[in-house]
C-alpha positions in Angstrom: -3.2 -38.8 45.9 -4.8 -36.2 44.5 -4.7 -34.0 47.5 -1.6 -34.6 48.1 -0.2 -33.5 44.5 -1.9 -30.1 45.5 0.2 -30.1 49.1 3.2 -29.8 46.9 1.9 -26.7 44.4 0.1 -24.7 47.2 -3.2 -25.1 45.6 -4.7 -24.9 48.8 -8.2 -24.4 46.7 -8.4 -27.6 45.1 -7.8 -29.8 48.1 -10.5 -28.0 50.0 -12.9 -28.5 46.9 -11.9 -32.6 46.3 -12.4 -32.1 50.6 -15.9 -31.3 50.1 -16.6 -33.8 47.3 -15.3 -36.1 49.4 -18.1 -35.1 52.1 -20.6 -34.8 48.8 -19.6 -38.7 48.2 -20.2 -39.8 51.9 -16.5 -40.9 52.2 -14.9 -39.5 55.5 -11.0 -37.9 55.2 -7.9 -39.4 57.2 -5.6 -37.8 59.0 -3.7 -38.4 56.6 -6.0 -36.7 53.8 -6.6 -33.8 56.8 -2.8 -33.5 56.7 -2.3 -33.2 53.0 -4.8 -30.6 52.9 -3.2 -28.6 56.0 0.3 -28.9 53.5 -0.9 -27.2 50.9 -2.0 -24.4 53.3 1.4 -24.6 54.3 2.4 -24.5 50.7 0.4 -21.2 50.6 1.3 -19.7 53.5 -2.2 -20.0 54.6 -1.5 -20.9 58.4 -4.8 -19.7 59.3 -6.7 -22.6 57.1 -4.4 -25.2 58.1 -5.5 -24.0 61.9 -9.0 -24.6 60.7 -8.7 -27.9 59.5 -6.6 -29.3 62.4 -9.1 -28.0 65.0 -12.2 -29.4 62.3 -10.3 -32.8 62.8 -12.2 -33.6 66.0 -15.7 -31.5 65.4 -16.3 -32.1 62.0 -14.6 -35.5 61.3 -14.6 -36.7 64.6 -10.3 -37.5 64.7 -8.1 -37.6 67.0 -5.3 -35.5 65.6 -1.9 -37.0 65.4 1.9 -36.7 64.8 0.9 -36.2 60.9 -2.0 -33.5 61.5 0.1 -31.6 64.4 3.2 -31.8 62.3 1.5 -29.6 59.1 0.0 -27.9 61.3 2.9 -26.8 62.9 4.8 -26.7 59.7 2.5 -24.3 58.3 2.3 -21.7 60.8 6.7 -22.1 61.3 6.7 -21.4 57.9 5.5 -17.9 58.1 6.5 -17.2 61.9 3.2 -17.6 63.2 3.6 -18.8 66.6 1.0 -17.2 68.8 -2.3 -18.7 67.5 
């Protein structure tokens, strides 16, 4: 919840940093977490990060990315015109 309350303000900064306590705690994200956090990126027009965590999805957190993680990912590089990465 608290991630995704950050999706909606583009405070990209505090979802990564409740991401990493998260990892601190030993409790593994979603996709659906992973997809908050790419929204605020999106939020922020921070494409690149949102990049970052959908490709993390499968060598850091060992997921298989969905419709959820493809779709913020998508929606965050669409929302600056970034198309070729």
């Amino acid at each position: 919840a608290a991630i995704r309350a950050c999706s909606t303000g583009g405070r990209w900064e505090v979802a990564f940093a409740i991401l990493e306590r998260m990892g601190d705690l030993g409790v593994s994200p979603s996709e659906v977490t992973l997809g908050a956090v790419m929204r605020s990126c999106e939020s922020a027009q921070r494409w690149d990060l949102a990049l970052h965590v959908l490709r993390a999805m499968r060598s850091d957190f060992r997921l298989d990315p969905g419709p959820v993680a493809f779709g913020a990912a998508l929606g965050a590089c669409a929302r600056v015109g970034q198309w070729t990465s």
